[in-house]
N, C-alpha and C positions, 0 to 999 in steps of 0.2 A: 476381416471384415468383408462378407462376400458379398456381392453387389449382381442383380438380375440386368439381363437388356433390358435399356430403357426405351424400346418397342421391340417389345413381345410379339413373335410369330403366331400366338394362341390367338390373336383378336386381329379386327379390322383398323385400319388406321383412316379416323374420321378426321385426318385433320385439318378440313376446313368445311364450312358449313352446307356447300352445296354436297358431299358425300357422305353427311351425315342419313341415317337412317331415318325416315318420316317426319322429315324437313319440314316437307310442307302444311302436315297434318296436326303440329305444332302450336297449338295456342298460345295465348299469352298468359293465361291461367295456369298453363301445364308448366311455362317458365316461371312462373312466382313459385308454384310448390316445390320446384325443385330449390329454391334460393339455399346457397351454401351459407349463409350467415348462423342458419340455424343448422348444425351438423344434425341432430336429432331427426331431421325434416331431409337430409341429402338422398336423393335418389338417383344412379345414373341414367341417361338414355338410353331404353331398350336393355336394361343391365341383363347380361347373361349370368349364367351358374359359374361361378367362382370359385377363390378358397376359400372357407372357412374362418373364422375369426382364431379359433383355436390354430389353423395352420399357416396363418397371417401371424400369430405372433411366433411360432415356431422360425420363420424365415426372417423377422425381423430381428431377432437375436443370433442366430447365423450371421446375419448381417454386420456384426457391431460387434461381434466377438473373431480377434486372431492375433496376429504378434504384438497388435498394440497393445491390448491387453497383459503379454507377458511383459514391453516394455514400462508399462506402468510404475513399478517398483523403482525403477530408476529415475524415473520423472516425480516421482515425490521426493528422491534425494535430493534434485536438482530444485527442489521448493522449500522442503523444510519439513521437518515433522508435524509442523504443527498447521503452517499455512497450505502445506500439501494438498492433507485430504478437504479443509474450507475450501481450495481455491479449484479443486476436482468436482465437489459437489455443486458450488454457483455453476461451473462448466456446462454440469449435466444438464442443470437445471434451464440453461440459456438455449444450450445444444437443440435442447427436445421443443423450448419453445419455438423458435427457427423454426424444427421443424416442422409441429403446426401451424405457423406462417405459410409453408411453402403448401401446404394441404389447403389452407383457407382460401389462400389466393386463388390454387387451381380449381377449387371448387367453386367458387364468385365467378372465372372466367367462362368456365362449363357451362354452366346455369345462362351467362349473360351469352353468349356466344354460343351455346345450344351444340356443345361439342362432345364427342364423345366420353373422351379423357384425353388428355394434355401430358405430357413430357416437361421436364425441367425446363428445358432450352426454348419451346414453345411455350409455357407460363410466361417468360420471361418476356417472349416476345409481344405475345398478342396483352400484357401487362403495360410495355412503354407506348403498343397500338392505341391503347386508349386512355393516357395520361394525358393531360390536360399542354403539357407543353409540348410546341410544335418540333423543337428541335429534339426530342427523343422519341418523338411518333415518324419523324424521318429515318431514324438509326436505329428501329427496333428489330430489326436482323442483326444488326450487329449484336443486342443483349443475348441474341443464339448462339452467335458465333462463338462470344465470349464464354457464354455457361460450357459449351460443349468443348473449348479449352479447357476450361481447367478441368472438366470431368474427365477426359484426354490424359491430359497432365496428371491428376491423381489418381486416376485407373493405372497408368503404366509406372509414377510413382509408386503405388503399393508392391506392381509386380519386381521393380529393383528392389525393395523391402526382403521379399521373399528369396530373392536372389541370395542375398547375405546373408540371408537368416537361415535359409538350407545349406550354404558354403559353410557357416559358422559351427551351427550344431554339428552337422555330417562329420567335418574335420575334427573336433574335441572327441568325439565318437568313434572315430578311424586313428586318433592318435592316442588314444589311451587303451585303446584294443589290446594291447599284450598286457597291460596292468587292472586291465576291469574283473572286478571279483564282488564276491555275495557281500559282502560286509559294507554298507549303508551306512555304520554311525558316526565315521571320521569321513569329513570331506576333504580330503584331498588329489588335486588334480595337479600333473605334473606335462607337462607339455613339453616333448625330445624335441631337442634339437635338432635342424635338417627338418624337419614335417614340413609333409606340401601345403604351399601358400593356396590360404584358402580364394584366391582369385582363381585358381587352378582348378579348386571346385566347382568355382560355377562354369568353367568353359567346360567341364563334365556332364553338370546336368544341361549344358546347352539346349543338345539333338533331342535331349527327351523331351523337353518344354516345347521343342520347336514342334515335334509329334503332335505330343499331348493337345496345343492348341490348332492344331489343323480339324480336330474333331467340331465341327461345325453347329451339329445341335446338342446343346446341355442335356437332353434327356437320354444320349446314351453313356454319358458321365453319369446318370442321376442313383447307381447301384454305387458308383467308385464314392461318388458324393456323400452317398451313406455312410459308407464306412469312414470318412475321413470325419464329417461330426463324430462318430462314434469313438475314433482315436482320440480325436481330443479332445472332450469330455473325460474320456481315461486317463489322459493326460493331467490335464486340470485337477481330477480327484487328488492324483497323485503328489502331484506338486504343493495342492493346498496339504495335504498329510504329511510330507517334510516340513513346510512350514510354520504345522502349529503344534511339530515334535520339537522343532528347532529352536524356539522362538525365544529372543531374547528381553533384558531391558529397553526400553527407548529413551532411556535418563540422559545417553550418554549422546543422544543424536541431536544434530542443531534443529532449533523449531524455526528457524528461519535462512532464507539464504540474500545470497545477493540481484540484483536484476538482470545479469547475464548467465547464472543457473535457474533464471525464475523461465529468460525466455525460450529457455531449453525445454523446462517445462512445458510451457504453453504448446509451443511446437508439437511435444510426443501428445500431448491429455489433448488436442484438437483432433489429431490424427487417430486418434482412438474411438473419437467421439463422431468420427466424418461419417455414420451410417443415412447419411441425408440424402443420398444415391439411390436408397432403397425404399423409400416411403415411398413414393409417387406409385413407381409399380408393383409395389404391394399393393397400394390405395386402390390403384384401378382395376385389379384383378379380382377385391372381394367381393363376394354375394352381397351383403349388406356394410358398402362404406360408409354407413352412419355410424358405426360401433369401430371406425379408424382409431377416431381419436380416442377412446378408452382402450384399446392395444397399442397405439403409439405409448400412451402416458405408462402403463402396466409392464408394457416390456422394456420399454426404457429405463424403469425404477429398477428391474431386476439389471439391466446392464450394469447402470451405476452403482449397486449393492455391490455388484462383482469386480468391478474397475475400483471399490474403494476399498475392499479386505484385500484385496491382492497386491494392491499398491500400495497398503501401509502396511499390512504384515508381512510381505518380500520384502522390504527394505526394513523395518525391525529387527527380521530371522538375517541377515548379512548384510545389515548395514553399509559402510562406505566401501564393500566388495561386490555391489551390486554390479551387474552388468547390463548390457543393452538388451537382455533377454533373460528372462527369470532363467531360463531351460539350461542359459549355459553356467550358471554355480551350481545345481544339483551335483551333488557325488558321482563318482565312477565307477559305480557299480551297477550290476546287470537290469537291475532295476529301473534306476532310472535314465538311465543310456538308455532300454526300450523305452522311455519316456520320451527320451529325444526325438528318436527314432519313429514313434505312431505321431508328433504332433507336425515333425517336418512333415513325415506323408500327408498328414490335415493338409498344410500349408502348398505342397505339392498341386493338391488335386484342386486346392481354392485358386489359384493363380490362373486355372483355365477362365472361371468361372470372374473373376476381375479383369483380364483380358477381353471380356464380351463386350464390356463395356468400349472400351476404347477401339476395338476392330470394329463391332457396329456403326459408328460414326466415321470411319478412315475408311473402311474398306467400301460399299456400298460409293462414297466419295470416288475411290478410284475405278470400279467396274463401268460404273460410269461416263469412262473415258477411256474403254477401250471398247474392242468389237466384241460382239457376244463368244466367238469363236476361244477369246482370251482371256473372256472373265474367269474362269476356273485358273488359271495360273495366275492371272493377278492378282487374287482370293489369295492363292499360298503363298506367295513371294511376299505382299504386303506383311500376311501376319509372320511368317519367318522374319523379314527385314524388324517389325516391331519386338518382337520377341529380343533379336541379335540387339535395337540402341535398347532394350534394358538392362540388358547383358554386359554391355558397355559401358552405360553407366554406373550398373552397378559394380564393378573392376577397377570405375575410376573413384570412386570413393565408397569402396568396401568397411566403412566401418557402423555398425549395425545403428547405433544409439543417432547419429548425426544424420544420416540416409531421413529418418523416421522424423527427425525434427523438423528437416526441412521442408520433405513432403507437407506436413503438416502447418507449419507454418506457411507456406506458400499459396498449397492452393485448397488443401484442407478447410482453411481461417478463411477464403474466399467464397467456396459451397456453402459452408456451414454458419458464420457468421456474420458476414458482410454483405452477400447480397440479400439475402430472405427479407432482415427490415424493410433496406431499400425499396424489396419488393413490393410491400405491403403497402407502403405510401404510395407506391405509382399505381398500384392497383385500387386504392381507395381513397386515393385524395382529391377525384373531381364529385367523388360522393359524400366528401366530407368528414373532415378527420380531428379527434381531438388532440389539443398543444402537446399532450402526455405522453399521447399515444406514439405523435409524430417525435418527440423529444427523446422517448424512451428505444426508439428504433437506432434514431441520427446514436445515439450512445453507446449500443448494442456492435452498431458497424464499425464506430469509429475505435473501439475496443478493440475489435474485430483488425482494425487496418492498422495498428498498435503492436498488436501479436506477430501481423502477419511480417512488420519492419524489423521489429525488434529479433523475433525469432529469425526469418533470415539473413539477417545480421550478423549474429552472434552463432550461425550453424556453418557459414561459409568462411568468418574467422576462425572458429576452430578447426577449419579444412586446411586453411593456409595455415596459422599457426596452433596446434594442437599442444593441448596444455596436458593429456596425459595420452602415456604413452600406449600405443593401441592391442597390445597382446598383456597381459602377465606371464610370464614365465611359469610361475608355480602361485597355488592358489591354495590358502589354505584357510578351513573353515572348521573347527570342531564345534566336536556335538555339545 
């Protein structure tokens, strides 16, 4: 799920009214046409040349597609075969509403407040600025503070994700090196004894990550970036091609489960769904963000077509041998080992690029407070030192499937479910709002804050006590 800065070095930042551009020249005519009520009618101020809508939906599905997607398969065991894919589909369906919420709101703020475009954590803010109660137009820095935690928290969340998930792959890949052969139609994987623990692997790929993100502007990643869509897109082919060689009955799988594999669920299908990081600045960057919301809704449909065949026919094709990552049951053969192999490098090169996220808000923080003389080593030490606690984290609970739930239930259900209703009410409730509308929000969150107990709940009890055991030995799957 790659995720852009959420202020873009490409544009100016207008964010407050006096550094807006032709402030003053500003009617009150020019502010009605621009009103975000009506998307169709959205126009921004002074809008520059942009991406395209066609390359607005390109990045928006980059955004929403990477290991959650492969853990999918596993989160519909943890739900049921039958309640699975119904309870992934409402998901999507809430996910993508949220996130034109979070689009509406920002565009009602823009228009009323004549700003350029808005940031998540500024939505939020200049949102409780002008809600009608006095006690949260006092504490609306604090709604900044809060959003840009858990964006913090979930940006370096994902990149402990990737940690395990390149320790994981890497090692089945390095340890079945002397047994990998052409023959694809019997899956069996046989794990030696003595092989290096894969915490071992990630203090390997430590120093490269620590590189990797000292590259400061994405666009001299933006050739590596290509290629790494491009791997895993070949990946994905590939994976769905064993899958619907492989595929078995579903007779024999439970269509239901219990409510501590449901909130395991919830936890990974949130964290799959969290591409609510990336609307905003997508939103602001396009030539015409009147046609958002029909590439929100379009590209979203195709995410979810894809988060529901993968997660119901990966767990169909290896039912209760499913793992935290479709990539690690594939066979041990040369084939799909480069399978492995081209999607860690996706997942590689994505980690810079989810990283931006959380160094833009931490780092700028700390330059700040030093002398200009040491901004450039405070620059690398911070992202080194961030880099090293996900490092950490993830060593301290290396196990792929639980890492993924908790992100997700934590601060995933936060972003994506919980605050956006909220939002919409403080945004629209001194302008008046219907029972339904206000009732169907409180419902949304409170769902929302349901997930987010239940899942880390039941993601930190299975830390302390784990109900299965975290490697298999030998795994077998025929064709």
């Amino acid at each position: 799920m790659s995720t852009r800065k959420l202020k873009s070095e490409d544009y100016n930042d207008y964010s407050s009214t006096e550094n807006s551009p032709d402030h003053d020249s500003l009617s009150s005519s020019d502010i009605s046409a621009r009103s975000p009520d009506n998307f169709g009618n959205y126009q921004r101020l002074n809008e520059r040349a942009g991406t395209t809508p066609a390359e607005t939906l390109i990045h928006l599905l980059k955004g929403n597609i990477g290991t959650g997607l492969l853990s999918l398969p596993l989160a519909i065991k943890n739900a049921g075969i039958v309640l699975g894919p119904i309870s992934l589909i409402i998901m999507g369906v809430v996910a993508v509403h949220c996130m034109h919420l979070l689009v509406k709101c920002s565009h009602h703020l823009c228009a009323k407040l004549e700003k350029q475009c808005l940031d998540y954590g500024n939505v939020v803010m200049h949102s409780l600025e002008q809600c009608p109660n006095t006690w949260l137009r006092k504490h609306s820095f604090f709604g900044r503070c809060l959003v840009e935690f858990f964006l913090i928290l979930t940006q370096l969340g994902f990149c402990c994700v990737y940690f395990v998930f390149l320790a994981d792959n890497i090692k089945q890949v390095v340890d079945v090196a002397n047994a990998t052969n052409n023959n694809c139609h019997q899956n069996i994987t046989t794990i030696e004894p003595g092989s290096m623990d894969n915490r071992l692997y990630m203090l390997s790929f430590l120093p490269f990550i620590i590189l990797l993100v000292f590259i400061q502007n994405l666009r001299y990643l933006a050739p590596f970036s290509m290629l790494a869509n491009l791997a895993m897109c070949v990946s994905l082919f590939f994976i769905y091609f064993y899958i619907f060689s492989n595929i078995s009955n579903p007779k024999d799988l439970p269509p239901v489960t219990g409510w501590k594999p449901y909130a395991m669920f919830f936890g990974t299908a949130i964290f799959a769904f969290e591409g609510i990081g990336v609307v905003l600045p997508l939103e602001n960057h396009m030539q015409q963000p009147q046609k958002f919301p029909m590439i929100l809704y379009s590209g979203m449909t195709i995410v979810t077509m894809l988060y529901l065949t993968l997660g119901v026919t990966g767990y169909i094709c290896f039912g209760d041998e499913i793992k935290g990552s479709i990539t690690l049951n594939l066979p041990a053969c040369w084939l799909y080992q480069s399978v492995k192999i081209l999607y860690s490098f996706g997942i590689f090169i994505t980690y810079a690029v989810q990283f931006f996220v959380a160094a833009s808000i931490i780092v700028p923080f700390v330059e700040a407070r030093v002398s200009e003389r040491w901004e450039l080593c405070a620059n690398l030490v911070v992202r080194a030192v961030l880099v090293i606690i996900t490092c950490a984290l993830a060593i301290l609970i290396p196990r792929l499937a639980i890492v993924i739930t908790l992100v997700g239930s934590v601060s995933s259900s936060t972003l994506a479910l919980i605050i956006p209703p909220l939002l919409e009410i403080t945004t629209y409730y001194g302008d008046g709002m219907s029972r339904w509308i206000i009732a169907k929000n409180i419902v949304i969150s409170v769902v929302g804050f349901v997930g987010f107990v239940a899942g880390t709940y039941v993601s930190i009890e299975e830390l302390v006590s784990p109900t299965v055991s975290m490697t298999n030995i030998t795994v077998n799957h025929p064709s």
